[in-house]
C-alpha positions as CSV (number, residue, x, y, z in Angstrom):
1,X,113.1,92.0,90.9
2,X,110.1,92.3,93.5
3,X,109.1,96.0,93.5
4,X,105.5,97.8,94.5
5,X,102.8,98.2,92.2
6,X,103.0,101.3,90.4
7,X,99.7,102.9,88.1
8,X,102.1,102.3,84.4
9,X,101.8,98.7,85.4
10,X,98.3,98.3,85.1
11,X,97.7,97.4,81.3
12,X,100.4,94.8,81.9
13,X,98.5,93.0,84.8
14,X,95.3,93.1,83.4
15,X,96.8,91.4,80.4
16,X,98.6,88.8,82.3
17,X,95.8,88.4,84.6
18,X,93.2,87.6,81.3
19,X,96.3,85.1,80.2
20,X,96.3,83.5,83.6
21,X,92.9,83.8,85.1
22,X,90.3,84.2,82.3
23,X,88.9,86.5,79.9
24,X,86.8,89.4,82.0
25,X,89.2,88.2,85.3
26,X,89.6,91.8,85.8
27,X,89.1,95.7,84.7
28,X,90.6,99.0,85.1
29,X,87.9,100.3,87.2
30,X,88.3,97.3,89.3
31,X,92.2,97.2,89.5
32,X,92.6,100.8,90.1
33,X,90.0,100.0,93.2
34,X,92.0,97.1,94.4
35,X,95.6,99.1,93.7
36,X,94.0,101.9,96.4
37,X,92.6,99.4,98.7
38,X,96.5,98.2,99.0
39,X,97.5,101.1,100.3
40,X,97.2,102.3,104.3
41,X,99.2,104.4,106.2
42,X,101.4,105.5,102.6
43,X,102.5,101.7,102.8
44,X,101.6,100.1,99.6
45,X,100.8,96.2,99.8
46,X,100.8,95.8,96.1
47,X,103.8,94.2,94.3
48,X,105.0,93.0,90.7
49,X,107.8,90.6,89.6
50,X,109.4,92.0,86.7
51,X,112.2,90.6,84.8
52,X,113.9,92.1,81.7
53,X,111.5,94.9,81.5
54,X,108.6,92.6,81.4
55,X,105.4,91.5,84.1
56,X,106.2,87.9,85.5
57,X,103.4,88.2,88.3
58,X,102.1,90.2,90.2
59,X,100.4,90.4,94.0
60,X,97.1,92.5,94.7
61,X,96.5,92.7,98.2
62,X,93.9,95.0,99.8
63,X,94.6,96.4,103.5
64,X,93.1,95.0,107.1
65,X,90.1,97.1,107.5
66,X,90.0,98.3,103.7
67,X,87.8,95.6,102.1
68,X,83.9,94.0,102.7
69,X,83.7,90.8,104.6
70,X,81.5,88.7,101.4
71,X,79.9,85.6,101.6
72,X,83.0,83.6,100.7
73,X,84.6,84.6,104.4
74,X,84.1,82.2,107.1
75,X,85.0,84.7,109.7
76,X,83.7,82.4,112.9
77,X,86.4,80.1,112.2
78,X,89.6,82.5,111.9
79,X,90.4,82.5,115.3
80,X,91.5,86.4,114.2
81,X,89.8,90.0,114.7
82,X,88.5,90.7,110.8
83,X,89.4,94.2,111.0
84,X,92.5,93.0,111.7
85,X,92.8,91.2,108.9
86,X,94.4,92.0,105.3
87,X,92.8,90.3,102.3
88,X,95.7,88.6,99.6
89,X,93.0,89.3,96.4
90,X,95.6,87.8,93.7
91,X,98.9,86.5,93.0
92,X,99.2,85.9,89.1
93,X,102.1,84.3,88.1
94,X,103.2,84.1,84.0
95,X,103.2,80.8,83.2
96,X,107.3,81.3,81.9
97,X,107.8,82.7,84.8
98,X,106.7,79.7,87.1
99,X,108.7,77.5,89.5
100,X,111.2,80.3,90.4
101,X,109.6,80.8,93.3
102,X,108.1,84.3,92.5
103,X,104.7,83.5,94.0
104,X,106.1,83.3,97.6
105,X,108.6,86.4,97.1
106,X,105.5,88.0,96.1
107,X,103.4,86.6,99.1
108,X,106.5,87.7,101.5
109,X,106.9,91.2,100.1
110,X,102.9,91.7,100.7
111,X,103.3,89.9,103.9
112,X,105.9,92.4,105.0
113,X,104.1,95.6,104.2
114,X,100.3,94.8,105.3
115,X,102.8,93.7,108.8
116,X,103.7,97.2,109.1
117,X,100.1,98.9,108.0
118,X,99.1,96.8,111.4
119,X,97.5,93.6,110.0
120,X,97.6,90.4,112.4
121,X,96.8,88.2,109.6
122,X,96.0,87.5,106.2
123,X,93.0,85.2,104.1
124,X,92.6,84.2,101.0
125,X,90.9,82.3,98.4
126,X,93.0,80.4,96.6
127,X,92.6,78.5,92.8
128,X,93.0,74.8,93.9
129,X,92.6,73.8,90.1
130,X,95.7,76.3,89.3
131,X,98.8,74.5,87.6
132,X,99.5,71.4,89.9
133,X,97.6,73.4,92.5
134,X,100.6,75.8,93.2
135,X,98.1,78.6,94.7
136,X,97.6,76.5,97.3
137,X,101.1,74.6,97.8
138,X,102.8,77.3,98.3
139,X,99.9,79.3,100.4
140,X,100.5,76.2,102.7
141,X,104.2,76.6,102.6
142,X,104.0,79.8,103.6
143,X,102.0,78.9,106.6
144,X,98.4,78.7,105.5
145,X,96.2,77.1,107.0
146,X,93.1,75.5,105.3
147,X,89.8,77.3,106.7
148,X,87.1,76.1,104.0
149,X,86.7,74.9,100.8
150,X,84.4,77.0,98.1
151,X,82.9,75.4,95.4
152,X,82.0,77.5,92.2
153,X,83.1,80.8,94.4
154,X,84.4,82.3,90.9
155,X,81.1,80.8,89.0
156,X,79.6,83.5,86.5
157,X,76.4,84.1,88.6
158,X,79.1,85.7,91.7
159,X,81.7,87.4,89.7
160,X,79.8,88.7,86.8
161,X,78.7,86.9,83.1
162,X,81.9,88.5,81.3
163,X,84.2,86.4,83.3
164,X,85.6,83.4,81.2
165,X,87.0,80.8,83.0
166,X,90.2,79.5,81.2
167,X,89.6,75.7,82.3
168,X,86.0,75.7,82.4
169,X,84.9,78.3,80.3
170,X,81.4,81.0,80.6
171,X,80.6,77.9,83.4
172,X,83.2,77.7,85.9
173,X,83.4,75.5,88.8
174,X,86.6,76.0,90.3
175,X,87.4,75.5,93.4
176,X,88.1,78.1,96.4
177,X,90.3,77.2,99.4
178,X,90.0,80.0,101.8
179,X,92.9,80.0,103.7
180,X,94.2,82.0,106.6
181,X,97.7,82.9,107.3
182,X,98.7,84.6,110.7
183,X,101.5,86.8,111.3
Protein backbone atom coordinates (compact mmCIF):
# COMPACT_ATOMS: atom_id res chain seq x y z
CA UNK A 1 0.00 0.00 0.00
CA UNK A 2 1.31 3.54 -1.16
CA UNK A 3 -0.08 6.12 1.32
CA UNK A 4 1.30 9.82 2.34
CA UNK A 5 3.77 10.39 4.91
CA UNK A 6 2.36 10.79 8.16
CA UNK A 7 4.70 12.27 11.51
CA UNK A 8 4.34 8.33 13.43
CA UNK A 9 6.34 7.23 10.49
CA UNK A 10 9.30 9.02 11.10
CA UNK A 11 11.35 6.71 13.51
CA UNK A 12 10.69 4.05 10.90
CA UNK A 13 12.30 6.00 7.98
CA UNK A 14 15.01 7.26 9.68
CA UNK A 15 15.79 3.61 10.62
CA UNK A 16 15.37 2.31 7.19
CA UNK A 17 17.07 5.24 5.74
CA UNK A 18 20.47 4.48 8.17
CA UNK A 19 19.91 0.67 6.85
CA UNK A 20 19.82 1.76 3.28
CA UNK A 21 21.77 4.93 3.03
CA UNK A 22 24.32 5.09 5.88
CA UNK A 23 24.78 5.73 9.38
CA UNK A 24 24.09 9.78 9.99
CA UNK A 25 21.96 9.64 6.36
CA UNK A 26 19.43 11.56 8.13
CA UNK A 27 17.91 13.19 11.57
CA UNK A 28 14.72 14.15 13.02
CA UNK A 29 15.43 17.79 12.78
CA UNK A 30 16.22 17.18 9.21
CA UNK A 31 13.26 14.84 8.27
CA UNK A 32 10.66 16.87 10.03
CA UNK A 33 12.16 19.81 7.71
CA UNK A 34 11.95 17.82 4.58
CA UNK A 35 8.29 16.20 5.75
CA UNK A 36 7.13 20.20 5.73
CA UNK A 37 8.96 21.16 2.69
CA UNK A 38 6.54 18.30 0.97
CA UNK A 39 3.76 19.93 1.64
CA UNK A 40 2.05 23.12 -0.52
CA UNK A 41 -1.26 24.07 -1.04
CA UNK A 42 -2.46 21.13 1.94
CA UNK A 43 -1.11 18.60 -0.76
CA UNK A 44 1.39 16.45 0.82
CA UNK A 45 4.24 15.08 -1.70
CA UNK A 46 5.55 12.68 0.80
CA UNK A 47 4.75 8.88 0.59
CA UNK A 48 5.59 5.40 2.33
CA UNK A 49 5.23 1.83 1.07
CA UNK A 50 4.06 -0.20 3.85
CA UNK A 51 3.27 -3.74 3.83
CA UNK A 52 2.03 -5.88 6.83
CA UNK A 53 2.33 -3.05 9.15
CA UNK A 54 5.85 -2.47 8.36
CA UNK A 55 8.05 0.55 6.23
CA UNK A 56 9.16 -1.03 2.82
CA UNK A 57 10.34 2.53 1.41
CA UNK A 58 9.61 5.52 1.46
CA UNK A 59 9.65 8.90 -0.94
CA UNK A 60 10.67 12.45 0.50
CA UNK A 61 10.01 14.95 -1.90
CA UNK A 62 10.18 18.72 -1.15
CA UNK A 63 7.75 21.24 -3.19
CA UNK A 64 8.55 23.56 -6.47
CA UNK A 65 9.50 26.73 -4.90
CA UNK A 66 10.11 25.17 -1.28
CA UNK A 67 13.74 24.21 -1.31
CA UNK A 68 17.50 26.19 -2.06
CA UNK A 69 18.96 25.76 -5.47
CA UNK A 70 22.74 24.21 -3.98
CA UNK A 71 25.75 23.69 -5.80
CA UNK A 72 24.80 20.23 -7.03
CA UNK A 73 21.83 21.91 -9.42
CA UNK A 74 22.86 22.58 -12.85
CA UNK A 75 19.96 24.81 -13.47
CA UNK A 76 21.26 26.34 -17.11
CA UNK A 77 20.76 23.08 -18.48
CA UNK A 78 17.12 22.13 -17.33
CA UNK A 79 15.40 23.64 -20.06
CA UNK A 80 12.69 24.34 -16.92
CA UNK A 81 11.75 27.52 -14.73
CA UNK A 82 13.47 26.36 -11.13
CA UNK A 83 10.73 27.73 -9.27
CA UNK A 84 8.87 25.60 -11.05
CA UNK A 85 10.49 22.79 -10.19
CA UNK A 86 9.91 20.17 -7.28
CA UNK A 87 13.01 18.49 -5.76
CA UNK A 88 12.51 14.19 -5.39
CA UNK A 89 15.14 14.36 -2.01
CA UNK A 90 14.81 10.38 -1.50
CA UNK A 91 13.35 7.28 -2.36
CA UNK A 92 14.59 4.41 0.08
CA UNK A 93 13.65 1.20 -0.69
CA UNK A 94 14.16 -1.96 2.05
CA UNK A 95 16.27 -4.12 0.52
CA UNK A 96 13.28 -7.23 1.10
CA UNK A 97 11.21 -5.08 -0.36
CA UNK A 98 13.09 -4.58 -3.71
CA UNK A 99 12.11 -5.50 -7.27
CA UNK A 100 8.32 -5.18 -6.68
CA UNK A 101 8.42 -2.13 -8.23
CA UNK A 102 7.72 0.08 -5.09
CA UNK A 103 10.40 2.66 -6.10
CA UNK A 104 8.31 3.78 -9.20
CA UNK A 105 4.74 3.57 -7.33
CA UNK A 106 6.54 5.76 -5.03
CA UNK A 107 7.98 8.09 -7.76
CA UNK A 108 4.26 8.15 -9.45
CA UNK A 109 2.40 8.83 -6.22
CA UNK A 110 4.99 12.01 -5.57
CA UNK A 111 4.74 12.68 -9.28
CA UNK A 112 1.05 12.97 -8.98
CA UNK A 113 0.77 15.31 -6.02
CA UNK A 114 3.73 17.87 -6.59
CA UNK A 115 1.51 17.87 -10.40
CA UNK A 116 -1.32 19.24 -8.60
CA UNK A 117 0.76 21.66 -6.04
CA UNK A 118 1.69 23.26 -9.71
CA UNK A 119 5.15 21.81 -10.37
CA UNK A 120 6.28 21.49 -14.24
CA UNK A 121 9.01 19.21 -13.41
CA UNK A 122 11.02 17.31 -11.13
CA UNK A 123 15.24 16.76 -10.41
CA UNK A 124 17.02 14.69 -8.62
CA UNK A 125 20.25 13.28 -7.63
CA UNK A 126 20.28 9.90 -7.82
CA UNK A 127 22.80 6.97 -6.13
CA UNK A 128 24.33 5.43 -9.35
CA UNK A 129 26.32 2.98 -7.04
CA UNK A 130 22.72 1.82 -5.40
CA UNK A 131 21.96 -2.06 -5.88
CA UNK A 132 22.54 -2.70 -9.74
CA UNK A 133 22.02 1.06 -10.09
CA UNK A 134 18.20 0.80 -9.59
CA UNK A 135 18.03 4.66 -8.51
CA UNK A 136 18.86 5.46 -11.67
CA UNK A 137 17.13 2.56 -13.93
CA UNK A 138 14.10 3.21 -12.86
CA UNK A 139 14.53 7.32 -12.65
CA UNK A 140 15.18 6.75 -16.48
CA UNK A 141 12.18 4.51 -16.89
CA UNK A 142 10.19 6.89 -15.51
CA UNK A 143 11.32 9.46 -17.94
CA UNK A 144 14.46 10.90 -16.55
CA UNK A 145 16.69 12.33 -18.34
CA UNK A 146 20.40 12.44 -17.50
CA UNK A 147 21.48 16.29 -16.80
CA UNK A 148 25.04 15.76 -14.97
CA UNK A 149 26.94 13.47 -13.24
CA UNK A 150 28.31 14.41 -9.48
CA UNK A 151 31.14 12.96 -8.20
CA UNK A 152 31.58 12.65 -4.34
CA UNK A 153 28.23 15.01 -4.09
CA UNK A 154 27.38 12.90 -0.76
CA UNK A 155 31.30 13.10 0.37
CA UNK A 156 31.60 13.90 4.23
CA UNK A 157 33.12 17.46 3.60
CA UNK A 158 29.21 18.40 1.84
CA UNK A 159 26.80 16.48 3.95
CA UNK A 160 28.39 16.62 7.31
CA UNK A 161 31.35 14.26 9.11
CA UNK A 162 28.59 11.99 10.86
CA UNK A 163 27.44 10.66 7.56
CA UNK A 164 28.71 6.97 7.07
CA UNK A 165 28.64 5.87 3.78
CA UNK A 166 27.47 2.09 3.69
CA UNK A 167 29.83 1.23 0.63
CA UNK A 168 32.53 3.53 1.17
CA UNK A 169 32.42 4.24 4.66
CA UNK A 170 33.47 8.07 6.75
CA UNK A 171 35.03 8.59 2.82
CA UNK A 172 32.45 8.36 0.31
CA UNK A 173 32.73 8.77 -3.29
CA UNK A 174 29.53 7.90 -4.68
CA UNK A 175 28.29 8.99 -7.45
CA UNK A 176 25.31 11.65 -8.19
CA UNK A 177 23.35 11.61 -11.43
CA UNK A 178 21.22 14.66 -11.36
CA UNK A 179 18.45 14.01 -13.42
CA UNK A 180 15.45 15.85 -14.57
CA UNK A 181 12.07 14.59 -15.13
CA UNK A 182 9.28 16.80 -16.83
CA UNK A 183 5.71 16.57 -16.40
Amino acid sequence: MIRTLQQNDFKAVLLLGEQVHGQGYMDMDELTAIYHKGIKNGINANFVAIENDELLGFRLTYAAGKWQQDQWCTVALWGVNFDDVCYFKSNTIAEHGRGKGLGGQLLQASKEAVIVQGAKAGVSHLWQQSPNNAAVRYFTKAGGQLIKQHPQRWHQRHVGEDYICVLCGADCHCVACEMLLVF
